[in-house]
C-alpha positions as CSV (number, residue, x, y, z in Angstrom):
1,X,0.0,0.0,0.0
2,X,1.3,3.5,-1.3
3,X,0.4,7.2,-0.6
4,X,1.3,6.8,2.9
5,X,2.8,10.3,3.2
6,X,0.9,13.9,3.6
7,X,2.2,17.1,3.1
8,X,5.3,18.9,0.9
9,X,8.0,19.9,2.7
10,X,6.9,19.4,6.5
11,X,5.2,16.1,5.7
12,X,4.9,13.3,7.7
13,X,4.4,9.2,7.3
14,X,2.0,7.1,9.4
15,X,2.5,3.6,10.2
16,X,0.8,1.1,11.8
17,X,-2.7,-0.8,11.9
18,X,-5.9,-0.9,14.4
19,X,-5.2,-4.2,16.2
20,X,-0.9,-4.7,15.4
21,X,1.8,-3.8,18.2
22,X,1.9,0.1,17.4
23,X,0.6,2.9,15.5
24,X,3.0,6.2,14.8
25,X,4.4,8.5,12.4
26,X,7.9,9.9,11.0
27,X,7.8,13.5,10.7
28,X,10.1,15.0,8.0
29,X,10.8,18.7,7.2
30,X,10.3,19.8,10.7
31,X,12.3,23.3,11.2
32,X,15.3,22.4,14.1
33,X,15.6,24.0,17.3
34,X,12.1,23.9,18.2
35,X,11.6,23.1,21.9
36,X,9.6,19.5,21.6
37,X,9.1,17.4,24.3
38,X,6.1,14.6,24.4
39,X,3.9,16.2,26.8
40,X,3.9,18.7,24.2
41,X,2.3,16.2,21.9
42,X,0.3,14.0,24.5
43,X,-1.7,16.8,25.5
44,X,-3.6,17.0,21.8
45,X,-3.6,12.9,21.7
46,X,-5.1,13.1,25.4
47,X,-8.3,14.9,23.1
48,X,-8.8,12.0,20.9
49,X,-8.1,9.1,23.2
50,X,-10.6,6.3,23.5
51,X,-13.0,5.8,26.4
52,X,-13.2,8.7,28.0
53,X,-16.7,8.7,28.7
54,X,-19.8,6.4,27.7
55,X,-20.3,8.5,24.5
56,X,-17.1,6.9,22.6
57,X,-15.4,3.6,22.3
58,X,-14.7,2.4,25.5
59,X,-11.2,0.2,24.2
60,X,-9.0,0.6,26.5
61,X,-6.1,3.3,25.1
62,X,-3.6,5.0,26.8
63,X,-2.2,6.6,24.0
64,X,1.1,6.8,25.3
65,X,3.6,8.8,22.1
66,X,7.4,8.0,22.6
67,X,9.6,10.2,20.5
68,X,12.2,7.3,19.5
69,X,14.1,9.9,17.1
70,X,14.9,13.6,16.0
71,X,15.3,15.4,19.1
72,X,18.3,16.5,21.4
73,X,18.9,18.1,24.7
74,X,21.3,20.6,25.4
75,X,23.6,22.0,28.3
76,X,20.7,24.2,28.9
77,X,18.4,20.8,29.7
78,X,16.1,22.3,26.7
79,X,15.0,19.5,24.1
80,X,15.4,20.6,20.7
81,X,14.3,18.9,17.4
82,X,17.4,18.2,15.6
83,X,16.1,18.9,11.7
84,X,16.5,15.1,11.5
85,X,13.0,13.0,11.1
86,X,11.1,12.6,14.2
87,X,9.6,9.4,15.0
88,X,6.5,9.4,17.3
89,X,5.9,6.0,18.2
90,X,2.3,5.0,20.1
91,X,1.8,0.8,21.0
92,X,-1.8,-0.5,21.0
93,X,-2.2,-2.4,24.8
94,X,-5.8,-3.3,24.3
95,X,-6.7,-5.1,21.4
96,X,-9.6,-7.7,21.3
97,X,-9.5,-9.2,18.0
98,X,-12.0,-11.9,19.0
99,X,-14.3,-9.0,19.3
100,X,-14.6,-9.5,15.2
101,X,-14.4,-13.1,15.4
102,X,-18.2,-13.3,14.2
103,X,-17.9,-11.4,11.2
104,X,-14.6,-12.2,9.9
105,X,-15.5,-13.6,6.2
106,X,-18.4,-10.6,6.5
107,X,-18.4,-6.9,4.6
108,X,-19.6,-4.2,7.0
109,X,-22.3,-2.5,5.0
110,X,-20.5,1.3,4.9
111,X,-17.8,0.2,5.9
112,X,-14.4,-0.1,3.7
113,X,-13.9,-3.9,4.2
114,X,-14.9,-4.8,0.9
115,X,-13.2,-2.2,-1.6
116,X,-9.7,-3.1,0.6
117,X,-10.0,-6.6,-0.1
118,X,-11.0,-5.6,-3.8
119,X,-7.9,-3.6,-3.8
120,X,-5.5,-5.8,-2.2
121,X,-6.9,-8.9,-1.7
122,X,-6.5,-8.8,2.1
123,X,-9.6,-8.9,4.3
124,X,-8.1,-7.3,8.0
125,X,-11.7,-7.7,9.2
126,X,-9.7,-6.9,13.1
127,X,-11.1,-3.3,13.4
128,X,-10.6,-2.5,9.6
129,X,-6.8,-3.0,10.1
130,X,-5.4,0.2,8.2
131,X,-8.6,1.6,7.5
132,X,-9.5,2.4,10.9
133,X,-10.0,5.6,12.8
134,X,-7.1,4.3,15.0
135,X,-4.6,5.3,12.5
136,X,-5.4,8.7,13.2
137,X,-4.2,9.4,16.5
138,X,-0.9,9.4,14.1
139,X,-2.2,12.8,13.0
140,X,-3.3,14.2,16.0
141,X,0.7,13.6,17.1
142,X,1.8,15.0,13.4
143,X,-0.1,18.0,14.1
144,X,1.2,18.6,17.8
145,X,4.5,19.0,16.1
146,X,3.2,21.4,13.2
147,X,1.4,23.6,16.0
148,X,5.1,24.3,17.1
149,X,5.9,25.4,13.5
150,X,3.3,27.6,13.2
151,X,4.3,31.2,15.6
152,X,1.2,33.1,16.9
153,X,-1.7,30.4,15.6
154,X,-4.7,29.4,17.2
155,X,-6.3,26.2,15.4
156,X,-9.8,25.2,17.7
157,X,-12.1,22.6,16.4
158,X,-15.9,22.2,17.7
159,X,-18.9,19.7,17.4
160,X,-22.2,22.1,15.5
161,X,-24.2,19.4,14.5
162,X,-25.2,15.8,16.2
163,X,-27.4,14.0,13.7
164,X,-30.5,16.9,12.5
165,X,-29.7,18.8,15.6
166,X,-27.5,21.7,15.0
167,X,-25.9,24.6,18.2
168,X,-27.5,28.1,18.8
169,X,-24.7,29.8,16.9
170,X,-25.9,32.8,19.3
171,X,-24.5,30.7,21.9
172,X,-21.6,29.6,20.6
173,X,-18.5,29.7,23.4
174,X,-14.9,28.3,23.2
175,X,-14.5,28.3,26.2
176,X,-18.0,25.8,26.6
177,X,-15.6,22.7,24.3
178,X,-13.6,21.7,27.4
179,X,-16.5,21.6,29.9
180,X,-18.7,18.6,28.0
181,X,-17.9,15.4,26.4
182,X,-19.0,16.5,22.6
183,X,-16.3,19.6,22.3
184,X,-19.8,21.6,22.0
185,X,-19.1,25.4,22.0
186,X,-23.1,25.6,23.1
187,X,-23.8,24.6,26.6
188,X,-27.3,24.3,26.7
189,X,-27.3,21.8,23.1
190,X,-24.4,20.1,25.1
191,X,-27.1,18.8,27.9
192,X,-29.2,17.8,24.8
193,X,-26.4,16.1,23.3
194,X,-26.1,14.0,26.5
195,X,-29.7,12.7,26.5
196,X,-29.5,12.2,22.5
197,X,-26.7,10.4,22.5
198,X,-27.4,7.8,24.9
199,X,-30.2,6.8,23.0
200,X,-28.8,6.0,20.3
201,X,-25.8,4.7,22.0
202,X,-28.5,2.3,24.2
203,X,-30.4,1.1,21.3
204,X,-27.4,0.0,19.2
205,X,-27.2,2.5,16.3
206,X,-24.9,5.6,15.3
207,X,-25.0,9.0,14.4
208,X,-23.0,11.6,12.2
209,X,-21.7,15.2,13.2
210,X,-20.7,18.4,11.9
211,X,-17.4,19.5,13.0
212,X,-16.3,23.0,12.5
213,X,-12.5,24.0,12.7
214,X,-11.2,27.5,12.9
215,X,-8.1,28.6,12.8
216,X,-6.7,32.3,13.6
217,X,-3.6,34.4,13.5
218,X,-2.6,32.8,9.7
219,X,-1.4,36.2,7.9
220,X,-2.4,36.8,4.4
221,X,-0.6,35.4,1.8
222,X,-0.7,31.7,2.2
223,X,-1.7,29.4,-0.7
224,X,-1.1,29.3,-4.3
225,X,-3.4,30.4,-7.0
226,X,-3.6,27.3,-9.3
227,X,-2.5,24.1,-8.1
228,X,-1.8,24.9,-4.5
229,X,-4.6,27.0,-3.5
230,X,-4.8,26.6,0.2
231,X,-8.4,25.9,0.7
232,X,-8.3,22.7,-1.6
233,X,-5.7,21.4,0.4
234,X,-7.3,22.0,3.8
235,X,-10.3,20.4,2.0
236,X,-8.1,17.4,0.9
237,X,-6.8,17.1,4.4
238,X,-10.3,17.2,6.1
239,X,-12.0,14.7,3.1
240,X,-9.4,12.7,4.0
241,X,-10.2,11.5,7.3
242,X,-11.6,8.8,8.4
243,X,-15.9,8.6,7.9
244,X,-15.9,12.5,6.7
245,X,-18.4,12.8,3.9
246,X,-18.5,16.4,3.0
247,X,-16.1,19.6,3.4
248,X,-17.1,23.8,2.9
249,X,-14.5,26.3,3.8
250,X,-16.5,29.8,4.4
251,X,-20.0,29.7,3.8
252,X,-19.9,26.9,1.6
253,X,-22.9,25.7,-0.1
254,X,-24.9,28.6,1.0
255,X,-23.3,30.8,-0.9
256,X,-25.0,28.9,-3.9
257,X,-28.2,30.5,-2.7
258,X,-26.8,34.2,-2.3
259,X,-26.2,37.3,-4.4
260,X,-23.0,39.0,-5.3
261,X,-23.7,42.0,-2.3
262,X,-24.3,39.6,-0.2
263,X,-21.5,37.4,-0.6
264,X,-18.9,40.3,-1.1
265,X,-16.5,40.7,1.7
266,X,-16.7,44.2,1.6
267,X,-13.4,45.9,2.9
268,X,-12.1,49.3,4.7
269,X,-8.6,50.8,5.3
270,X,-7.5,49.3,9.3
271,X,-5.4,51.7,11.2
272,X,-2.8,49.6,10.5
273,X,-2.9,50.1,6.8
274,X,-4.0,47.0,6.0
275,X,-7.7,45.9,4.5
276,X,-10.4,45.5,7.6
277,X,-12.8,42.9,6.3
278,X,-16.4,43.6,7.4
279,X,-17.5,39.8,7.4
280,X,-15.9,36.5,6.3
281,X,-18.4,34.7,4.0
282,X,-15.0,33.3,1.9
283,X,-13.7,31.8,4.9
284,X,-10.6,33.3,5.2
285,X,-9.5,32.3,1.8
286,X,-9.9,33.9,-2.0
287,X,-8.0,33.1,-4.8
288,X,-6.6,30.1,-2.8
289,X,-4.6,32.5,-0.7
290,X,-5.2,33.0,2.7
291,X,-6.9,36.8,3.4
292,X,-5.4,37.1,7.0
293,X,-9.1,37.1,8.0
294,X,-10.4,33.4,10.2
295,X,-10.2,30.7,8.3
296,X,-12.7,28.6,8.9
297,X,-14.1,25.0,7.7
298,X,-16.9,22.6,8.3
299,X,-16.8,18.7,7.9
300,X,-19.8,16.5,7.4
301,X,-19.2,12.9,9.5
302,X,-21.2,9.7,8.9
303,X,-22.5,7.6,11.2
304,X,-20.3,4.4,11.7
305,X,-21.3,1.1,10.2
306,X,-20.8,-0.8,13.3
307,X,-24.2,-1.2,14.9
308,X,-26.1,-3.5,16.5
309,X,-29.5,-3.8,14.2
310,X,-28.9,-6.6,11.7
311,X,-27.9,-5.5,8.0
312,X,-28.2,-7.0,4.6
313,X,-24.5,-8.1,3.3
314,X,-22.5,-10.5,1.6
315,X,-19.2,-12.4,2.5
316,X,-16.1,-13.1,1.0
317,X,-17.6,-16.3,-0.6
318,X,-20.4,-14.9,-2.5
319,X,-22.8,-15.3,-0.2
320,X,-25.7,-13.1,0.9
321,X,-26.3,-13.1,4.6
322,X,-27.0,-10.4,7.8
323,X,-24.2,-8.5,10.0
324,X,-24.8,-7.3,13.4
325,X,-21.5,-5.8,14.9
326,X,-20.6,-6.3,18.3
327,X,-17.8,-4.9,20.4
328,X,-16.6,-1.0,21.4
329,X,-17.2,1.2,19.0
330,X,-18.6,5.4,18.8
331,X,-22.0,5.9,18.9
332,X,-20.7,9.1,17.2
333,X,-17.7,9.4,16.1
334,X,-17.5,13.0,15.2
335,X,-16.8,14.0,19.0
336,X,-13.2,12.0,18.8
337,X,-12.7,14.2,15.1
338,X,-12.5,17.2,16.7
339,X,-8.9,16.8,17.7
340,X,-8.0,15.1,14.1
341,X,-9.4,18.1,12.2
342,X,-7.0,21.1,14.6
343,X,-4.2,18.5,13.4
344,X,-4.8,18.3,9.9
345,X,-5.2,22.0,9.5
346,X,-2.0,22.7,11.3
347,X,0.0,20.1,9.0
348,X,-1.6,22.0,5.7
349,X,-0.6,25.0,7.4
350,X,2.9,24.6,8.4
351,X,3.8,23.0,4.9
352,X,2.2,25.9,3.4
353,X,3.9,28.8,6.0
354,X,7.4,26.5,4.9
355,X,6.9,26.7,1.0
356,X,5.6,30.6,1.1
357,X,8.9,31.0,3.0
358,X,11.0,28.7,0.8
359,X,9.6,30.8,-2.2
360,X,9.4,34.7,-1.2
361,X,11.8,34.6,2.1
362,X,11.9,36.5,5.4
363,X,9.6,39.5,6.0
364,X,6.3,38.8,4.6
365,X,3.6,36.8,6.1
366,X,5.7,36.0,9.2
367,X,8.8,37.0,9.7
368,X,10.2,34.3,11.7
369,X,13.0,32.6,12.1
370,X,12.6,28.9,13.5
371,X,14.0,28.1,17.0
372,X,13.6,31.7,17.9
């Protein structure tokens, strides 16, 4: 199996399956001298770790990243990253294989069993093997080392939508994501969530989500205008994760329903001599360059296919017969994508704040100098 690797020039490579001895990633391109340590990274993998309450997964996951390579520490007891690759190395302690036992020659219907065993002839029916949502945690420690790339960014992530139920947007509150189980920025939806979610965790089924991730503090100037325009790669990097159906930077599709005055961004002269937007329907983003404005994106999750209420499939013999899967899974598992979508804009954004510096130097966008 190829196309392994994301990103340009910081990039990284994960490794690893749901149910083998460790999951991880090398992390190439990384700027040196930037203070690193692993409770730097474990506090974003902390976010996405299994069984934290009874709304997720409850397997068993410490989470535990071990930087086996790329880092030094000096006279000055500071630990550096070296330029060299990093390797972020996380074991898997509680597998239950036998978990699947039932449904080994089965295809989950929505899930990617069947096209990987079309592709490759290899059935890893043990969680979905390198299909599964495990893999990501790799990310989430990819994107703890791009956040130290990235000088004077804020990248937050929420849950807006649970199923057909969507926040008060008048009530939205970062500081609310921290305080519930869902990363809800509404409180009062967050107590709904609660009651919601256990029915649908009690009788057996799933639900999607709508995560939205924001990111502020990116200067304008980011992005390319034709083939690396930086909203298609944030959309790339969001599409690609695990169960994510659907991605809008901005407005999105609702632009589709509005006129030219009210989509414009209108601007004004800031005191700073700079353009003062006076809203952000684009999303922080025009041309494929970034604006300097919030750039923010929304993520449509599906539901998970592992659920108790017997399906219609086929097995691996030609055979049509019923699934019901058993075992820990997420009742929703847009709450654990919070964390994975603040990683993999930060990755987009690093390799893009490396290239616009590899191409027009010190002293525009940011003028910074790693290490310092």
């Amino acid at each position: 199996m190829s196309f392994n690797t994301f990103g340009h020039l910081f990039r990284f490579t994960s490794f690893g399956e749901s149910h083998g001895a460790a999951i991880g990633c090398v992390v190439d391109g990384c700027p040196p001298r930037l203070p690193l340590t692993e409770a730097d990274i474990q506090l974003h993998l902390d976010k996405r770790r299994p069984g934290q309450s009874r709304f997720t997964t409850q397997r068993q996951e410490p989470d535990a990243v071990k930087i086996m390579s790329g880092v030094f520490t000096g006279e000055d007891g500071v630990q550096v990253t070296t330029g060299t690759p990093l390797m972020l190395m996380i074991e898997n302690v509680d597998q239950r294989s036998k978990d699947y036992s039932d449904i080994k020659a089965k295809y989950r219907p929505g899930h990617a069993g069947y096209v990987y065993d079309a592709k490759y002839g290899i059935h890893d029916y043990r969680g979905g093997g390198r299909s599964s949502a495990r893999e990501t945690a790799a990310r989430v420690a990819a994107g703890a080392v791009a956040r130290k790339v990235l000088p004077g960014v804020s990248i937050r992530a929420a849950l807006v939508q649970m199923g057909p139920h969507k926040i008060d947007p008048a009530r939205f509150d970062w500081n609310e994501i921290d305080k519930n189980p869902f990363f809800c920025p509404d409180a009062k939806q967050a107590k709904f969530f609660e009651e919601y979610l256990d029915g649908v965790r009690k009788s057996g089924s799933s639900i999607g989500a709508v995560i939205e991730v924001v990111a502020e503090g990116v200067p304008a100037g980011l992005g390319a205008p034709v083939y690396k325009k930086l909203d298609a790669e944030l959309a790339s990097a969001l599409m690609g994760i695990n169960a994510v159906k659907g991605v809008e930077i901005g407005d999105g599709f609702a632009t589709a329903a509005m006129n030219g005055e009210d989509n414009a961004d209108e601007m004004r002269m800031g005191n700073a001599k700079k353009p003062v937007f006076l809203s952000n329907h684009a999303g922080g983003i025009l041309g494929g360059i970034s604006t300097g404005q919030p750039i923010v994106a929304r993520f449509a999750v599906k539901p998970t296919s592992s659920i108790l209420t017997p399906r219609k499939t086929v097995d691996r013999y030609g055979n049509d017969t019923d699934i019901m899967t058993k075992g820990r899974h997420d009742p929703c598992v847009g709450i654990r994508a919070v964390p994975i979508a603040e990683a993999m804009v930060a990755c987009v954004l690093a390799d893009h704040y490396m290239m616009h510096r590899a191409q027009v130097g010190e002293g525009t966008a940011w003028p910074f100098k790693p290490g310092t």
